[in-house]
DSSP file (Angstrom, degrees, kcal/mol; ACC not computed):
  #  RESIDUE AA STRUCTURE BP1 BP2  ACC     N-H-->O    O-->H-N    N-H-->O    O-->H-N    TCO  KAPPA ALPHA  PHI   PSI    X-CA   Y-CA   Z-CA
    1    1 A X              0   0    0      0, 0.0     2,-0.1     0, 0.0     3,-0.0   0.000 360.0 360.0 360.0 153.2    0.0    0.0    0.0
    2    2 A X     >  -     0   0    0      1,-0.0     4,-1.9     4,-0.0     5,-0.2  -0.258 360.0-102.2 -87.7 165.0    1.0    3.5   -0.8
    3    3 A X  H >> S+     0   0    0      2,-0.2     4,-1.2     3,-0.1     3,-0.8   0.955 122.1  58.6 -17.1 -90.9    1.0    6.8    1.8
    4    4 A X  H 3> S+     0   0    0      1,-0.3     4,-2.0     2,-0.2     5,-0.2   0.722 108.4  39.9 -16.5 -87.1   -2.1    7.9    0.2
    5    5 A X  H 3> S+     0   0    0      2,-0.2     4,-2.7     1,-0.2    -1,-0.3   0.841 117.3  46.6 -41.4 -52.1   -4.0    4.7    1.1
    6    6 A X  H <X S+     0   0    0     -4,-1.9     4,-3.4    -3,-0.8     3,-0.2   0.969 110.7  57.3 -58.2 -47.6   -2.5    4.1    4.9
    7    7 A X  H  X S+     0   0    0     -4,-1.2     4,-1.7     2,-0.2    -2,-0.2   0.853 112.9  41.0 -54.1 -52.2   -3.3    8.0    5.3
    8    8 A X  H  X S+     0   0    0     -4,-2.0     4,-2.3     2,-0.2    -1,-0.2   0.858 113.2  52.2 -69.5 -32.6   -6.9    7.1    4.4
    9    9 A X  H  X S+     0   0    0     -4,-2.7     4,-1.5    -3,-0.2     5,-0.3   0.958 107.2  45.7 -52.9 -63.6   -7.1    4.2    6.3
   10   10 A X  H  X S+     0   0    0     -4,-3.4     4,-1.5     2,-0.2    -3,-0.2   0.882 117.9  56.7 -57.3 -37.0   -5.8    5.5    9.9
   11   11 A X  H  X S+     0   0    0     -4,-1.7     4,-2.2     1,-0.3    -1,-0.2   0.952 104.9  43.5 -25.0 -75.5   -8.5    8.5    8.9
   12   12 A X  H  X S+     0   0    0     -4,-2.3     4,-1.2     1,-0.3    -1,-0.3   0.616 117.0  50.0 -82.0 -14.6  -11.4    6.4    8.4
   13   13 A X  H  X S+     0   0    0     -4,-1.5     4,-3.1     2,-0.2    -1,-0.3   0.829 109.1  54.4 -78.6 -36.4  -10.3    4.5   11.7
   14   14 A X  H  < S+     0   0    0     -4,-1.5     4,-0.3    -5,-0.3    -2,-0.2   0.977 116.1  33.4 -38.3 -68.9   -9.9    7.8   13.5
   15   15 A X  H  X S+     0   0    0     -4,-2.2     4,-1.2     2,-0.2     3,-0.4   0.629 110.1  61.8 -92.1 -23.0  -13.3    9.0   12.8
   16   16 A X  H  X S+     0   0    0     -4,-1.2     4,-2.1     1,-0.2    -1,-0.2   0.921 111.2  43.7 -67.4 -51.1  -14.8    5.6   13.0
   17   17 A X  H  X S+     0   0    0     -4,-3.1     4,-1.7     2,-0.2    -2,-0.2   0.646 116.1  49.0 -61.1 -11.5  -13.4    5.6   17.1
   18   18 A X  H  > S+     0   0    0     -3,-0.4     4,-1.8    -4,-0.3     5,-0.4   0.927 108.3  50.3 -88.9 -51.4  -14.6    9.0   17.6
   19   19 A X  H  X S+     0   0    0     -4,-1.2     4,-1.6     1,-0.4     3,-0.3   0.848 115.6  44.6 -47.5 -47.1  -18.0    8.3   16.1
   20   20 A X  H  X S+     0   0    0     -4,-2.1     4,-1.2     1,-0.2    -1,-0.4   0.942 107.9  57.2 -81.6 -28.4  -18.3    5.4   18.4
   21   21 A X  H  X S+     0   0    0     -4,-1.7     4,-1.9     2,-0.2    -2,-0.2   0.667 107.2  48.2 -70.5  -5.8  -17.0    7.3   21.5
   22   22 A X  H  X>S+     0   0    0     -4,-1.8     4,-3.9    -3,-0.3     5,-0.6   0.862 107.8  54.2 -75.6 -58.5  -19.8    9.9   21.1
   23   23 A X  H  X5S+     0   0    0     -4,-1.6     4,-1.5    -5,-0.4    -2,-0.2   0.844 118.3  38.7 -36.8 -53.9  -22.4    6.9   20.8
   24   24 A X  H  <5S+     0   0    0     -4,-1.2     5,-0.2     2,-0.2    -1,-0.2   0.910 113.7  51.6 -25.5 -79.0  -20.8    5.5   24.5
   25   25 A X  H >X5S+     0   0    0     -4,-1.9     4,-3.1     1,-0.2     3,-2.6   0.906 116.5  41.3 -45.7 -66.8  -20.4    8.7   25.9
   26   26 A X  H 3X5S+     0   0    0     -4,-3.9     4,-1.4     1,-0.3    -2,-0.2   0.900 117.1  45.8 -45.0 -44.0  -24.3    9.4   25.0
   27   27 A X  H 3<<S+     0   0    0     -4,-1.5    -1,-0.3    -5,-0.6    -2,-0.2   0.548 116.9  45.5 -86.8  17.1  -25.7    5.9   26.0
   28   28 A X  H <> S+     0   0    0     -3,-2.6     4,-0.5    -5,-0.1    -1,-0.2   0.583 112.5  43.5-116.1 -22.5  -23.9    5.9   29.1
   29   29 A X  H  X S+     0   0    0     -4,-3.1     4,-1.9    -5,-0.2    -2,-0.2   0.613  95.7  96.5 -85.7   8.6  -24.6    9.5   30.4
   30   30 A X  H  X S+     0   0    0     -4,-1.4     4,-3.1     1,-0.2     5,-0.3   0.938  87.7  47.4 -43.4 -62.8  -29.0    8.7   29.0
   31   31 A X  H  >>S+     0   0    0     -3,-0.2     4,-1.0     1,-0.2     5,-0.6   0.922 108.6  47.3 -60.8 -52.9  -29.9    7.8   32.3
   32   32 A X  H >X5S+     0   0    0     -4,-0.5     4,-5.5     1,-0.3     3,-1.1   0.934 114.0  50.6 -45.2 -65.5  -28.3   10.6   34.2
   33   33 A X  H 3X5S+     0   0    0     -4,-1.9     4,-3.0     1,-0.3    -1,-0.3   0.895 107.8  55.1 -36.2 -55.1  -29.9   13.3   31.6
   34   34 A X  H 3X5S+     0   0    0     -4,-3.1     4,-0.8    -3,-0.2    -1,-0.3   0.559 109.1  45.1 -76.4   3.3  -33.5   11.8   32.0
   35   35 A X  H <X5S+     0   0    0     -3,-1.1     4,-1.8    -4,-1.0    -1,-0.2   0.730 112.8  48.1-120.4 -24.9  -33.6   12.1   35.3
   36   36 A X  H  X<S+     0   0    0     -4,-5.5     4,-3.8    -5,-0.6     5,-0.4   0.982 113.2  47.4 -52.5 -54.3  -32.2   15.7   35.6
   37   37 A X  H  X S+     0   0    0     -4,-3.0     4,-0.8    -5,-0.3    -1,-0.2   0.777 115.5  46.2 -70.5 -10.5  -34.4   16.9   33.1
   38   38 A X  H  X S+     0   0    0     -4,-0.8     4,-1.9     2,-0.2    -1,-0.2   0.864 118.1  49.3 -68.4 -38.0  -37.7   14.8   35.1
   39   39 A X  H >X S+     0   0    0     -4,-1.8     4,-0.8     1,-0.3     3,-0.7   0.927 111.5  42.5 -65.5 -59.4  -36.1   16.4   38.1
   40   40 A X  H 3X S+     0   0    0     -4,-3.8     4,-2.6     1,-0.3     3,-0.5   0.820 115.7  47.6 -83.2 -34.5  -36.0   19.6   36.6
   41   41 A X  H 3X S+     0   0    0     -4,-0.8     4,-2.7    -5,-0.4    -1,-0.3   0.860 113.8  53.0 -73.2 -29.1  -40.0   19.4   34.9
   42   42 A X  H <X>S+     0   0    0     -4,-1.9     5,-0.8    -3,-0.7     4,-0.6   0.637 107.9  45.6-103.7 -14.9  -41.0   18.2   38.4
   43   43 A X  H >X5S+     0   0    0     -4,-0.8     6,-0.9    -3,-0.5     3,-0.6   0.873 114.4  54.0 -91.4 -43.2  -39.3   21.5   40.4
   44   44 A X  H 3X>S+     0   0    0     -4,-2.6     4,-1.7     1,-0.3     5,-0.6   0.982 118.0  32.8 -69.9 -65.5  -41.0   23.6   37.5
   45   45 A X  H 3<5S+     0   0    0     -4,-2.7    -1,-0.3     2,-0.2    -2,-0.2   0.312 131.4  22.4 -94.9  16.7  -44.5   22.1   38.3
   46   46 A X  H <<5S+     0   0    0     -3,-0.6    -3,-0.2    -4,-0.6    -1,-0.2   0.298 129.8  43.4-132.4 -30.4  -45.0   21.3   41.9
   47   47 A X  H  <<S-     0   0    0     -5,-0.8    -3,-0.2    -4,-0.6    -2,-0.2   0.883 101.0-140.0 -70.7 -25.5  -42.1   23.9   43.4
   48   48 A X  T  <5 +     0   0    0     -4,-1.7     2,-0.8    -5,-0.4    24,-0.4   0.643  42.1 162.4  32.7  42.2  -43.7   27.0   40.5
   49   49 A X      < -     0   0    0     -6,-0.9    -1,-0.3    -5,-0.6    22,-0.2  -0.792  28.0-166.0 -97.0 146.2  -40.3   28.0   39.9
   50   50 A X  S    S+     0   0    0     20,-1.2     2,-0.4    -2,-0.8    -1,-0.2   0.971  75.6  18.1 -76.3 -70.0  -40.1   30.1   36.6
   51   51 A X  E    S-A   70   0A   0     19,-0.9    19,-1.7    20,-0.1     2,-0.3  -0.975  74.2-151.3-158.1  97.1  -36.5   30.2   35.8
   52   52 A X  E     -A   69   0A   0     -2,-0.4    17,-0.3    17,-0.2     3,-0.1  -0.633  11.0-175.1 -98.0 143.6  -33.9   27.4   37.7
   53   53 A X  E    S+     0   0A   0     15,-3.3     2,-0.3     1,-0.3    -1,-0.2   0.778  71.9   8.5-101.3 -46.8  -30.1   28.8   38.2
   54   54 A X  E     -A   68   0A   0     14,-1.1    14,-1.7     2,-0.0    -1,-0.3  -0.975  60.1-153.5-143.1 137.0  -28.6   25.8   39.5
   55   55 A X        -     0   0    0     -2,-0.3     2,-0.3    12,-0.2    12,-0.1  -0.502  22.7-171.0 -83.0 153.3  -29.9   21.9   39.9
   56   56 A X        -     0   0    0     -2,-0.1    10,-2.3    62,-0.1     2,-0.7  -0.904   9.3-160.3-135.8 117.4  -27.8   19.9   43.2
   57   57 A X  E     -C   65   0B   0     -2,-0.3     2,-0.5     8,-0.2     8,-0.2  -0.940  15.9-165.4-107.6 140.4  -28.3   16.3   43.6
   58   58 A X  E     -C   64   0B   0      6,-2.8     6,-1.6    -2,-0.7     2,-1.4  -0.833  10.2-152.5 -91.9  79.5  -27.4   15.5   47.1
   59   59 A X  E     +C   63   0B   0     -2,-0.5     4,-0.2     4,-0.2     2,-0.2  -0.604  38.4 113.1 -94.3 109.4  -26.6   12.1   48.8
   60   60 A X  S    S-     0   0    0      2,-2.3    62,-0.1    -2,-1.4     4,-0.0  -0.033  94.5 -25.3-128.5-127.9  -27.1   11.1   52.7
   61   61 A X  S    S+     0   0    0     60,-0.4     2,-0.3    -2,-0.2    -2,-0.1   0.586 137.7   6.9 -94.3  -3.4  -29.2    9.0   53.9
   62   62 A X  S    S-     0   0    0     -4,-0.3    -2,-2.3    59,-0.2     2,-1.1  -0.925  88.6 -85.4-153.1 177.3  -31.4    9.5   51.1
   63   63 A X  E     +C   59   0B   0     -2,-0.3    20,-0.4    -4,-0.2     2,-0.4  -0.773  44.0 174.5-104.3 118.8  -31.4   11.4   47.5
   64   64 A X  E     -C   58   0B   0     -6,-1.6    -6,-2.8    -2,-1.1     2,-0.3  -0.947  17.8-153.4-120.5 135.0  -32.4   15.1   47.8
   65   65 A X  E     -CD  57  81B   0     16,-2.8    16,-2.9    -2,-0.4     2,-0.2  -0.825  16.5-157.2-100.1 144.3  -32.3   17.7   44.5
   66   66 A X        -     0   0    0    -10,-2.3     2,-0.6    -2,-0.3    53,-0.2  -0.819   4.5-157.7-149.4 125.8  -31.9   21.2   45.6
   67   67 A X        -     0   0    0     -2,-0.2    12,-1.5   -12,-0.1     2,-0.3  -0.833  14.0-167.3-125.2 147.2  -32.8   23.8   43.5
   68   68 A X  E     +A   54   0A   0    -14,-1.7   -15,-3.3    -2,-0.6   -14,-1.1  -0.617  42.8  99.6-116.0 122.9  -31.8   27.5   43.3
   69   69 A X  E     -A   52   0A   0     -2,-0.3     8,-4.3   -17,-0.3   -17,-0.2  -0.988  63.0 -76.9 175.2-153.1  -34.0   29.9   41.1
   70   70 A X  E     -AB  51  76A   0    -19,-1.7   -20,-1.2    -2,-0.3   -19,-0.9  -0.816  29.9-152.6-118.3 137.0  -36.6   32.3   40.7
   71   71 A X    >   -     0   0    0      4,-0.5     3,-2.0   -22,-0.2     4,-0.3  -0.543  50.8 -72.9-108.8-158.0  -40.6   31.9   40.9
   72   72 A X  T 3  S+     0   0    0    -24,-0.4   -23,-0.0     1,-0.3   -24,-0.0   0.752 131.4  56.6 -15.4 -73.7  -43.1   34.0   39.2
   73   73 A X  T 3  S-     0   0    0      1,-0.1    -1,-0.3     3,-0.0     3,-0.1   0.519 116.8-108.0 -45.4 -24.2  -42.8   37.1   41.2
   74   74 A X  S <  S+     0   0    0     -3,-2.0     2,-0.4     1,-0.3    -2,-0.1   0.934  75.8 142.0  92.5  41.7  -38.6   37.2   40.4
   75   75 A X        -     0   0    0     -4,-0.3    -4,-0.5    17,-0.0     2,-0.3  -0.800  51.9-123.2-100.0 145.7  -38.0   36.1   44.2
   76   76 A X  B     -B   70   0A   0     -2,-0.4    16,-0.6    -6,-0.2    17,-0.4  -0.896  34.6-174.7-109.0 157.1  -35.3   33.7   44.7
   77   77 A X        -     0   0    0     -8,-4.3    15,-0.6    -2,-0.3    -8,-0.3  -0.049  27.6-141.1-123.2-152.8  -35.8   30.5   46.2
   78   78 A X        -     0   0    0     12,-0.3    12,-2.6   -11,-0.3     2,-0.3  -0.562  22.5-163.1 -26.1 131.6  -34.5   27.7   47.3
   79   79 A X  E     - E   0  89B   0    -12,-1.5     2,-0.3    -2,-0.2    10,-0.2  -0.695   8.5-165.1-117.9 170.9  -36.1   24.3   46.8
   80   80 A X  E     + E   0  88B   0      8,-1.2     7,-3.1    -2,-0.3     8,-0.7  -0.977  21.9 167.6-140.1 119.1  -35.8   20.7   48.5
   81   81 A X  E     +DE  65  86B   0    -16,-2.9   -16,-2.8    -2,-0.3     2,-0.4  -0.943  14.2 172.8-144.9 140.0  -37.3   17.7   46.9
   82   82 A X  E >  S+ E   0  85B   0      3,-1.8     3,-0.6    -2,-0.4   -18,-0.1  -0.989  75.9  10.7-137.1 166.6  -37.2   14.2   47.0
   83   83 A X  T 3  S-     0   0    0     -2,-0.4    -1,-0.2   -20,-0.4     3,-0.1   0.896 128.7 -64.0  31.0  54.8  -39.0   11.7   45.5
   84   84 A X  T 3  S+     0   0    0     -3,-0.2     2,-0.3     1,-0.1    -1,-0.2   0.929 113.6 109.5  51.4  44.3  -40.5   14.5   43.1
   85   85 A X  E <  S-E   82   0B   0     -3,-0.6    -3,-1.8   -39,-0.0     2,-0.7  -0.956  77.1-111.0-143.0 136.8  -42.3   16.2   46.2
   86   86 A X  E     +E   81   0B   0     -2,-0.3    -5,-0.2    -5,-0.2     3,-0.1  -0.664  41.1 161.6 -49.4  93.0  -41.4   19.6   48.0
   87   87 A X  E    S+     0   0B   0     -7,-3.1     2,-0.3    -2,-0.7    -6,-0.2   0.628  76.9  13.1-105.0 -10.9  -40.0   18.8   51.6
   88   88 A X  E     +E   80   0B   0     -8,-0.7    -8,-1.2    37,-0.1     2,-0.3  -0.958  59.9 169.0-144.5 142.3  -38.4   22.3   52.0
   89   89 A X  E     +E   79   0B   0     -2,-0.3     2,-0.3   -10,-0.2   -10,-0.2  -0.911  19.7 165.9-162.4 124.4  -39.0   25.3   50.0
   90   90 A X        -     0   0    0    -12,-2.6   -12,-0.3    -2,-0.3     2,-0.3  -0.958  42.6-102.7-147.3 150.0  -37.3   29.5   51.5
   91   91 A X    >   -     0   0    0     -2,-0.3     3,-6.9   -14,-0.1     4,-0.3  -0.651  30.4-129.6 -71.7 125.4  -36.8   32.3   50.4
   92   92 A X  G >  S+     0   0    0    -16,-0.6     3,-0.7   -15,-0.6   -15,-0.1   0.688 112.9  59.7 -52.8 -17.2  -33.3   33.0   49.7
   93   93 A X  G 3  S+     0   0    0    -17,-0.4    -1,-0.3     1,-0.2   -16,-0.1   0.350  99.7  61.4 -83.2 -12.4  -33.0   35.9   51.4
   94   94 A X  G <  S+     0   0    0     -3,-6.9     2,-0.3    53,-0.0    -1,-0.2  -0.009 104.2  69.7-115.9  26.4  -34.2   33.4   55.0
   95   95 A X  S <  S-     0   0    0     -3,-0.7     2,-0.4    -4,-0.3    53,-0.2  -0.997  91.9 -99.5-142.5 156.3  -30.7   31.2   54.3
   96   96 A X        -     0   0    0     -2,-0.3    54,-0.1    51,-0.2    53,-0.1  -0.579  40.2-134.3 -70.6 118.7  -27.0   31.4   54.5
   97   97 A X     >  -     0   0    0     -2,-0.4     4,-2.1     1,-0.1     5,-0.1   0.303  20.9-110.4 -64.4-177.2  -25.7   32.0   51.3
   98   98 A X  H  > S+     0   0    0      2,-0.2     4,-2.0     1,-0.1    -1,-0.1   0.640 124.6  52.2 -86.2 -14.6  -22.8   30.1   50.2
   99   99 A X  H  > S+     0   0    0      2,-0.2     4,-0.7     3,-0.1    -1,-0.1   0.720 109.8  56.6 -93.6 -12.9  -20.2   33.3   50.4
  100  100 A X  H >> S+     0   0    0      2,-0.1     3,-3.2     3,-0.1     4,-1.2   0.988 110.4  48.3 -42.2 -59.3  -22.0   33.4   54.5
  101  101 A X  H >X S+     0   0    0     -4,-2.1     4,-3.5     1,-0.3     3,-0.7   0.900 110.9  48.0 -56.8 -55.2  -20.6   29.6   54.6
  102  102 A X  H 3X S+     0   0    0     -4,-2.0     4,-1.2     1,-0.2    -1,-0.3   0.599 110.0  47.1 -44.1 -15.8  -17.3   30.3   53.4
  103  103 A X  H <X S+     0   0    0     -3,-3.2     4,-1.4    -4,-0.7    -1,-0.2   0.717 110.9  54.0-106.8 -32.8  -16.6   33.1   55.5
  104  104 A X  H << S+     0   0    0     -4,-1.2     3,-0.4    -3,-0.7    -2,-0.2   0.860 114.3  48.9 -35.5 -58.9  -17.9   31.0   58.5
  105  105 A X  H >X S+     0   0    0     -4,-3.5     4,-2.5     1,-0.2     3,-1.4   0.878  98.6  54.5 -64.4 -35.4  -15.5   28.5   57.4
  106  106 A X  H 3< S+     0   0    0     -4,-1.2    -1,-0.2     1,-0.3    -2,-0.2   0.729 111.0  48.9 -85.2  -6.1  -12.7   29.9   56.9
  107  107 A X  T 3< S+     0   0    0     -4,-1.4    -1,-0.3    -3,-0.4    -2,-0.2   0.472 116.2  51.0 -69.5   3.2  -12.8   31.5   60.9
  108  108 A X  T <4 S+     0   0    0     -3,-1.4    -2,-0.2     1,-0.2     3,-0.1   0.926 129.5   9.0 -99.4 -48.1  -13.5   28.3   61.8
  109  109 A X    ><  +     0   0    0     -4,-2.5     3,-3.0     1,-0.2    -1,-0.2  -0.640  69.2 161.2-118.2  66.1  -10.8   26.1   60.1
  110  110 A X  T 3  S+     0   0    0      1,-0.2    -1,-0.2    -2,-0.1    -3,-0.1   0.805  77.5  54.1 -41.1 -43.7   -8.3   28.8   58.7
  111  111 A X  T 3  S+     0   0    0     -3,-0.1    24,-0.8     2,-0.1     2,-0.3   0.248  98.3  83.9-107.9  19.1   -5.7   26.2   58.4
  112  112 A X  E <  S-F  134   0C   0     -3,-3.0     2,-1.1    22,-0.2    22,-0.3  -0.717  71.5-120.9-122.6-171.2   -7.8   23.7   56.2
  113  113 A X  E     -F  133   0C   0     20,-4.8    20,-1.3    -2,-0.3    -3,-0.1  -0.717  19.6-124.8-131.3 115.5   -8.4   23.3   53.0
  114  114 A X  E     +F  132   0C   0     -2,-1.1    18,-0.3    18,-0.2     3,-0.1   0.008  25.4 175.8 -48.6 138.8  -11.9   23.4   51.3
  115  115 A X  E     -     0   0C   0     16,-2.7    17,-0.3     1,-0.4     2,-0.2   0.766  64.9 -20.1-110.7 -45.9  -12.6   20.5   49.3
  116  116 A X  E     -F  131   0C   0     15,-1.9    15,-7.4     2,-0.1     2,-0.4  -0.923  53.6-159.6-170.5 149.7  -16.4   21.0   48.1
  117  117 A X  E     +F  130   0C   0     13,-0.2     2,-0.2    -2,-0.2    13,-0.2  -0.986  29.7 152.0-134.2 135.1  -19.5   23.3   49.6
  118  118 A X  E     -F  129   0C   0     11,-0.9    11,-2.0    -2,-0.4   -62,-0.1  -0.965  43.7 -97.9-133.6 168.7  -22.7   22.4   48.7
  119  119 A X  E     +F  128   0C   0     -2,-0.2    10,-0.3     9,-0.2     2,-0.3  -0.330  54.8 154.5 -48.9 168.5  -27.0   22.3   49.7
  120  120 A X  E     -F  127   0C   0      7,-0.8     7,-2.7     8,-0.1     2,-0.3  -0.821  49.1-101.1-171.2-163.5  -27.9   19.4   51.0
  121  121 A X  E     +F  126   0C   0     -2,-0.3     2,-0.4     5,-0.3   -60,-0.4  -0.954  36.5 171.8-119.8 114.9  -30.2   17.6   53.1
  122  122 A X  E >  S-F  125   0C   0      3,-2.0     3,-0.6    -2,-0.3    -2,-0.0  -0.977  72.0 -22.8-129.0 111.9  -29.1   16.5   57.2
  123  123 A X  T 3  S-     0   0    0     -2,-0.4    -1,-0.2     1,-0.2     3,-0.1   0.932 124.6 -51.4  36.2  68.6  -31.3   15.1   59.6
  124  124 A X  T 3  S+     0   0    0      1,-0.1     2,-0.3    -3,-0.1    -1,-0.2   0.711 117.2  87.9  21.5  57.3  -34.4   16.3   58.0
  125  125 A X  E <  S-F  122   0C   0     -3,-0.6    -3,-2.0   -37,-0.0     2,-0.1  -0.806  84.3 -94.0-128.0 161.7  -33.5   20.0   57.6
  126  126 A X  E     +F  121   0C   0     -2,-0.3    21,-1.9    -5,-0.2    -5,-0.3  -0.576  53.4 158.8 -79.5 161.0  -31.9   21.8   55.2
  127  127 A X  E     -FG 120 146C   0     -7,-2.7    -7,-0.8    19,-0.2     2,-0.5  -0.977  39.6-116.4-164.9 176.0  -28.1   22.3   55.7
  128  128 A X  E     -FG 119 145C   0     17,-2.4    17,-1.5    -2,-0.2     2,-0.5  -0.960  28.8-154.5-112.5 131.6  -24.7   23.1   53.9
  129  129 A X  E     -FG 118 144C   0    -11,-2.0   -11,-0.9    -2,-0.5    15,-0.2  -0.939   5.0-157.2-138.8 129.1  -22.2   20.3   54.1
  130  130 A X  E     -FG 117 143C   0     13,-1.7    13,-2.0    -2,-0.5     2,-0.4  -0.687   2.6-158.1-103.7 134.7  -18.9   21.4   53.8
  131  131 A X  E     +FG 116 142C   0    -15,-7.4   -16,-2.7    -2,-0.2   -15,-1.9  -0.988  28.9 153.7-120.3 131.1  -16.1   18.9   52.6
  132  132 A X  E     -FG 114 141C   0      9,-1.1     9,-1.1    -2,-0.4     2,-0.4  -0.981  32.8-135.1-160.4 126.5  -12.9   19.8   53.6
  133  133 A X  E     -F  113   0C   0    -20,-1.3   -20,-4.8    -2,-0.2     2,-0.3  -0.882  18.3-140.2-102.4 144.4   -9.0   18.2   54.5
  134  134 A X  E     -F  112   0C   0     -2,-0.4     3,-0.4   -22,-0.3   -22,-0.2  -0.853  32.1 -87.3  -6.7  53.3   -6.6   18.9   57.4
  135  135 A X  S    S-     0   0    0    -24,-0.8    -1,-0.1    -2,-0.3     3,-0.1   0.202 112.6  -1.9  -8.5 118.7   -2.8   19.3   57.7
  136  136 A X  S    S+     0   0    0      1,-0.3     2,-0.3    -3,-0.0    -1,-0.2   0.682 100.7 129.7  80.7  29.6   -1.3   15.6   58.2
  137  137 A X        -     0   0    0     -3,-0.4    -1,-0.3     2,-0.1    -4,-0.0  -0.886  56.8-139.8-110.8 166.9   -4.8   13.7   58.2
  138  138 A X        +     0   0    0     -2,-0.3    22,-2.8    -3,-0.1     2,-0.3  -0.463  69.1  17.9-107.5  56.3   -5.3   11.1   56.3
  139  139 A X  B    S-I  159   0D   0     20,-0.3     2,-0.5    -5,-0.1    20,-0.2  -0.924  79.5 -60.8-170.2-163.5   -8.8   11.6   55.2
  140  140 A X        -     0   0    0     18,-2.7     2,-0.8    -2,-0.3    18,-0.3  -0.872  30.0-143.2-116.1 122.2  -11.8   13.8   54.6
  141  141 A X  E     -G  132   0C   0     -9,-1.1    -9,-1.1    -2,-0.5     2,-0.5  -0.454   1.2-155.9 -90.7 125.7  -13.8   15.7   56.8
  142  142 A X  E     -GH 131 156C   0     14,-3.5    14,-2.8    -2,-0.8     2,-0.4  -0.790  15.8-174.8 -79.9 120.1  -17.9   16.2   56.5
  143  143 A X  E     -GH 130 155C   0    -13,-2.0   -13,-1.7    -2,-0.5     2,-0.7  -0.911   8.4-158.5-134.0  87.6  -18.7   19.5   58.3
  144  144 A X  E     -GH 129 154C   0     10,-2.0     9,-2.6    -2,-0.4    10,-0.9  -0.539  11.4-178.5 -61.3 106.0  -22.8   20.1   58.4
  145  145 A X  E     -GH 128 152C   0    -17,-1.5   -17,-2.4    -2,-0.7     7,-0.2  -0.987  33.6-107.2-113.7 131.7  -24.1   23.5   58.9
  146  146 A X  E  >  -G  127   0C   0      5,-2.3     4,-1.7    -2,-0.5   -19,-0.2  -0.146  19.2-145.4 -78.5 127.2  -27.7   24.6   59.2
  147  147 A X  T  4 S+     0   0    0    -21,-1.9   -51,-0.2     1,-0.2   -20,-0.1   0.193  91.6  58.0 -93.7  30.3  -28.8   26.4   56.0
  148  148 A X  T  4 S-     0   0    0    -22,-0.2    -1,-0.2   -53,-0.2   -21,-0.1   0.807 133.2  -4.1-106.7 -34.7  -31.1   28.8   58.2
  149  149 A X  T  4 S-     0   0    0     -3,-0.1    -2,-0.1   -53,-0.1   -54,-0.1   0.457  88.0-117.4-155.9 -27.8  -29.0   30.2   60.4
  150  150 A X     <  +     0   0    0     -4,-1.7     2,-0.3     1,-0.3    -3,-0.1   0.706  59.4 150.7  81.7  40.5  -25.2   28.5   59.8
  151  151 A X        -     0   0    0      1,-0.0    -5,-2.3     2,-0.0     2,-0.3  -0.511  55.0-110.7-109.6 147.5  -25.4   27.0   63.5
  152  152 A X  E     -H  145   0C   0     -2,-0.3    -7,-0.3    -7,-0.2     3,-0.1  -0.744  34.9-175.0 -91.1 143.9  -23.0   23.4   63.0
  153  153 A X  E     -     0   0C   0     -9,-2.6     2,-0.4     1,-0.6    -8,-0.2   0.431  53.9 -27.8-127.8 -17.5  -25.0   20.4   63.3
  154  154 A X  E     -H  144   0C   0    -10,-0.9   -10,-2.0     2,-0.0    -1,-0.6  -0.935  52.3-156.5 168.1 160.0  -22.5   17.1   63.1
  155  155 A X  E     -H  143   0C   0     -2,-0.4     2,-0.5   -12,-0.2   -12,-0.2  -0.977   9.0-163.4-155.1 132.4  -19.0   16.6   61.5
  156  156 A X  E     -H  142   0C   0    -14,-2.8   -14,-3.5    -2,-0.3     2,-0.4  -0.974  12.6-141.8-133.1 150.8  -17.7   13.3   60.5
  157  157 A X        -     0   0    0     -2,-0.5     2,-0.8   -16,-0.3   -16,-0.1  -0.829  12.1-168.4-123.7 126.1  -14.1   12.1   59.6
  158  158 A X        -     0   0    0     -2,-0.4   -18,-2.7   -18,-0.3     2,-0.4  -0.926  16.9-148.8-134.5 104.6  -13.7    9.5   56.6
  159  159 A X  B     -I  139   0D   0     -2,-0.8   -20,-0.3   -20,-0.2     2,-0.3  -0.631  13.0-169.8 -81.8 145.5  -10.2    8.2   56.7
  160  160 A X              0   0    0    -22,-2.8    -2,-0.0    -2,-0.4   -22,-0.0  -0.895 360.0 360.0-106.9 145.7   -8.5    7.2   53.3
  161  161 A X              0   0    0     -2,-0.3   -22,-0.1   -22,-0.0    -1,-0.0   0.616 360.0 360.0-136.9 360.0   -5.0    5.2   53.3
């Protein structure tokens, strides 16, 4: 075989692997997609929010979405649902924002280093649960704060080795 021909060959193999890695990618991320966008149809019609900013899904002892937007009136909200039902639903403006929590954190643990801040759901309340390592631990620490007020509710330590 010539240049020409190997040069068409390794092509049409190229684009034959990309073509299938789109197909993969797609059929493996389906489920994930349908259940945001039910998630998302189900915050629109039983929470009445208009216009959603950001989606959360949240796992502890159970799976809670929490979602950040706007309703009719241009109020911002915060929602809590699980199982497609409204179990918490405030006005943003009656919780601690996420730059509160950060500033909270960082007088509390100045010398660690934030790993992930998110909503979530803690002993039936809402709450912000902060993930965060240590100097010279060997793990990660779960740091729960009450999203009404930022008052600390439990912390748990998850060694890695």
């Amino acid at each position: 075989m010539n240049k020409k021909r190997w040069l068409v060959l390794i092509t049409a193999c190229l684009l034959a692997l990309a073509v299938w890695g789109v197909f993969y990618y797609r059929s493996v991320q389906m489920p994930n997609w349908t259940v945001t966008r039910e998630v998302r149809q189900a915050v629109t019609e039983t929470a009445g929010l208009e216009h959603i900013d950001s989606l959360t899904k949240h796992i502890w002892d159970e799976v809670t979405w929490i979602a950040q937007g706007s309703d009719a009136s241009g109020q911002s909200v915060i929602v809590f649902l699980q199982n497609g039902e409204v179990i918490f639903r405030t006005e943003e403006e009656n919780a601690m924002t996420k730059e509160d929590m950060l500033q909270l954190f960082d007088r509390q643990h100045a010398d660690a280093k934030l790993v992930a801040i998110k909503p979530g759901w803690f002993r039936d309340q809402p709450a912000w649960e902060m993930q965060y390592k240590q100097q010279g631990s060997n793990g990660v620490f779960y740091h729960f704060y009450s999203l009404r007020n930022g008052e600390a509710l439990d912390h748990f330590f998850i060694a890695t080795y």
